[in-house]
C-alpha positions in Angstrom: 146.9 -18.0 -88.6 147.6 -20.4 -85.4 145.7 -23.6 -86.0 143.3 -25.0 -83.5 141.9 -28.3 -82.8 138.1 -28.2 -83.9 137.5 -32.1 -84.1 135.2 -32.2 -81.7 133.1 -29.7 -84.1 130.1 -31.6 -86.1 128.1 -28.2 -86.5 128.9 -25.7 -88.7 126.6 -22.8 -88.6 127.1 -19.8 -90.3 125.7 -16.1 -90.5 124.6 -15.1 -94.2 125.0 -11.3 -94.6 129.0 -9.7 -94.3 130.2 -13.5 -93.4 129.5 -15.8 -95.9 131.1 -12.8 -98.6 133.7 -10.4 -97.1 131.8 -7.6 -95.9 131.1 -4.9 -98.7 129.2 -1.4 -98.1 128.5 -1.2 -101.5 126.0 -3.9 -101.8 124.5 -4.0 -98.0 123.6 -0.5 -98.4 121.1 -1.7 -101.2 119.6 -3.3 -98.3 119.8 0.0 -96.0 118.6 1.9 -99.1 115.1 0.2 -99.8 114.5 -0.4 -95.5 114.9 3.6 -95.8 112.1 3.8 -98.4 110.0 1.5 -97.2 109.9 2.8 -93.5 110.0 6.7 -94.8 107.0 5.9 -97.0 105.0 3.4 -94.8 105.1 5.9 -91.9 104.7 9.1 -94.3 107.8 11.0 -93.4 110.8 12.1 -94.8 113.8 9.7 -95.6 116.0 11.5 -93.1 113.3 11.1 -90.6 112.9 8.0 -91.4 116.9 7.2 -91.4 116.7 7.9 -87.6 113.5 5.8 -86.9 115.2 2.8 -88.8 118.5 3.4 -86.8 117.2 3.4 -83.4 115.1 0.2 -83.7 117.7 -1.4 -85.2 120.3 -0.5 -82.4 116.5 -1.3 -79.9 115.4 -3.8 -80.9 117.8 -6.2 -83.2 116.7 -5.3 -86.9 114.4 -2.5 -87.9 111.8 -4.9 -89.0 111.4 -5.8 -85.5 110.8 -2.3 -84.2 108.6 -1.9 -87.1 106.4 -4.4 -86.3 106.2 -3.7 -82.3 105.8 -0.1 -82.8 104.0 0.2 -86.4 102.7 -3.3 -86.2 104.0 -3.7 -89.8 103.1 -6.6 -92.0 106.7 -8.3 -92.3 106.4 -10.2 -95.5 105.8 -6.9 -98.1 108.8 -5.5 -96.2 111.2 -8.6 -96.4 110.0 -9.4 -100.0 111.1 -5.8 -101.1 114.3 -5.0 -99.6 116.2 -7.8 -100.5 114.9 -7.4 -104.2 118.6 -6.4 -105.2 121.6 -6.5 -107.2 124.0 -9.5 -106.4 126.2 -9.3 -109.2 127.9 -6.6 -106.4 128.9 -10.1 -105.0 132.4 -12.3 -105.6 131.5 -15.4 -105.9 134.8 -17.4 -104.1 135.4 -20.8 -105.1 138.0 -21.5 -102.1 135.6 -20.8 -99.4 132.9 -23.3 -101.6 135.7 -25.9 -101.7 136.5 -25.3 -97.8 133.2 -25.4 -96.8 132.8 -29.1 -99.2 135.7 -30.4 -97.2 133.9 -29.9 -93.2 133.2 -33.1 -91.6 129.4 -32.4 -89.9 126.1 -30.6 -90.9 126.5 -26.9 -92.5 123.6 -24.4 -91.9 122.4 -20.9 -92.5 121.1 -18.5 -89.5 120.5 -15.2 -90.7 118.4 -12.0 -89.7 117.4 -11.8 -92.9 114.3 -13.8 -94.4 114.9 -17.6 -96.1 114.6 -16.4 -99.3 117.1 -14.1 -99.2 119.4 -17.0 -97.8 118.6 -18.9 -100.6 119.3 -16.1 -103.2 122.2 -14.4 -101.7 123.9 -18.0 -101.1 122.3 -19.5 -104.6 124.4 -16.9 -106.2 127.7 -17.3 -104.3 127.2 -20.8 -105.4 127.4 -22.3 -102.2 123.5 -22.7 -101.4 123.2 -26.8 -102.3 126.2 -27.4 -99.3 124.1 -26.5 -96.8 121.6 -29.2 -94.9 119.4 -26.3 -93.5 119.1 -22.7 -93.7 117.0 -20.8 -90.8 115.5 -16.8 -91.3 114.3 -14.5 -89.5 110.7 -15.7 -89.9 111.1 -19.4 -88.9 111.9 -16.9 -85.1 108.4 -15.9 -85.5 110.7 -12.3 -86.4 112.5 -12.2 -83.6 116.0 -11.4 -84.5 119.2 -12.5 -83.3 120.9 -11.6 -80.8 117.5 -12.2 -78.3 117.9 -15.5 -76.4 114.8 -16.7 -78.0 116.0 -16.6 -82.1 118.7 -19.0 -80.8 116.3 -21.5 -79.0 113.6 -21.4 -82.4 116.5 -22.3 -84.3 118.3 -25.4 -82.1 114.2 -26.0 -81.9 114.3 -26.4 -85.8 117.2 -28.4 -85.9 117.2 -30.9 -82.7 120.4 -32.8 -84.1 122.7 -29.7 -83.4 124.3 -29.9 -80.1 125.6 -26.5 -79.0 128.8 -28.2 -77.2 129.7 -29.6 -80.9 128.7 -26.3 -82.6 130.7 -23.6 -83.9 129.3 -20.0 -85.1 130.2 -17.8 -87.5 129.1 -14.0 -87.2 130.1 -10.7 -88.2 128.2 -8.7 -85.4 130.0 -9.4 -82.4 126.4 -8.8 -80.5 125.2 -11.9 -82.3 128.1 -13.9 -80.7 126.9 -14.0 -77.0 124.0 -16.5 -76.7 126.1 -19.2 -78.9 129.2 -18.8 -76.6 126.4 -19.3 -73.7 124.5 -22.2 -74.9 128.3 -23.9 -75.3 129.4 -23.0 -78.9 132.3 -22.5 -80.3 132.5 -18.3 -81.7 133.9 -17.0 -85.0 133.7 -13.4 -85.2 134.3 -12.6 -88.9 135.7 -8.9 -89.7 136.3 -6.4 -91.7 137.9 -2.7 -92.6 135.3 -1.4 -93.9 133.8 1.5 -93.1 130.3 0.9 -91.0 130.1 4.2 -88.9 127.3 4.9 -90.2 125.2 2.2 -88.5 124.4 2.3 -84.6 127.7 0.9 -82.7 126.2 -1.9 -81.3 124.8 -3.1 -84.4 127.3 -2.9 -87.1 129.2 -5.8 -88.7 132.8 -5.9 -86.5 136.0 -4.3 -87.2 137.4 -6.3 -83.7 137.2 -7.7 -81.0 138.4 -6.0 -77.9 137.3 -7.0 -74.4 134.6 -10.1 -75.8 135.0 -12.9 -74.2 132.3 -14.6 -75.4 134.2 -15.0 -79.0 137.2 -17.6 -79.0 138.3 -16.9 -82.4 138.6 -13.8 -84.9 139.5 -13.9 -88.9 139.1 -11.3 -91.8 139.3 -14.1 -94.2 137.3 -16.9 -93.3 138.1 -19.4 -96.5 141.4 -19.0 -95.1 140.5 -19.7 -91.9 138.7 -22.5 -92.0 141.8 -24.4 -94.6 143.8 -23.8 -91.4 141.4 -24.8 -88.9 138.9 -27.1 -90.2 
């Protein structure tokens, strides 16, 4: 890894989901799994059926919860509650990153499509939760999901101290990346070589980079990364 100068960095904000673990299959799908279910059974069709509603709003709208509730207008909270009711023992738990992320000079936070809750667990578990000075879901947009314009402005809302020039982002959908490098932010795209074809293109966690230049920095290991860097 080529070290670069981040001392101007006093904002650390990080994606939860396929970032703050290495990205694993075996335990989103969980996730994919029971957003199946609940969209097959709340709309009374098939889970195939169901598999291609959930796709397209992702890959339309941001997350399926969001087409869910523009289309369905679906109560959010039932849905968030149940489909991150799942196994993290899946999960490493990775002291080095924990020890990295102690080290950062500045404020640490959590910006996740996902609800608080399931910030608080996923993180709780990794044992990493209590280093973080805020954590931000996807309800605290009012559900709007990253990557609109308007999930980033709720959030910098919530936390007036951040200045975007002095920000960095983590992420692991390289769609997610573009309104931080906008506002002035610093980009992290976080990767993986795991297999994510089945989710819509523009939606799945990245494999690469090729062609974004709205992302300054890429790593499939971001512990690592950040000893070099930060």
């Amino acid at each position: 890894m080529t070290q670069t100068d981040l001392s101007h960095i006093k904002s650390w904000i990080f994606d939860l989901d396929n970032t703050l673990y290495p990205a694993d299959v075996d335990f989103f799908n969980q996730i994919v799994y029971k957003m199946n279910r609940y969209v097959a059974d709340f709309l009374s069709m098939t889970p195939e059926d169901a598999l291609v509603v959930q796709k397209d709003y992702l890959a339309e709208y941001g997350t399926t919860l969001s087409g869910m509730m523009a289309i369905h207008q679906m109560d959010p909270a039932p849905f968030l509650k149940y489909v991150h009711d799942v196994d993290l023992s899946l999960l490493d738990i990775n002291p080095a990153l924990r020890t990295r992320l102690e080290n950062l000079s500045g404020k640490k936070y959590i910006f996740t499509n996902g609800s608080k809750a399931h910030a608080e667990n996923v993180a709780g578990y990794l044992k990493l939760f209590d280093l973080f000075d805020g954590h931000f879901g996807v309800e605290d947009t009012g559900y709007i999901p990253k990557p609109k314009a308007p999930a980033y402005d709720a959030f910098l809302k919530r936390f007036p101290e951040i200045d975007p020039k002095s920000a960095i982002f983590f992420e692991d959908n390289l769609r997610n990346l573009k309104v931080p490098k906008a506002l002035g932010m610093t980009t992290v795209l976080v990767v993986s070589d795991e297999d994510w074809s089945h989710e819509p293109q523009d939606a799945r966690p990245a494999n690469g980079a090729e062609g974004a230049d709205f992302v300054d920095y890429v790593t499939n290991d971001l512990a690592g990364w950040l000893a070099v860097n930060a």
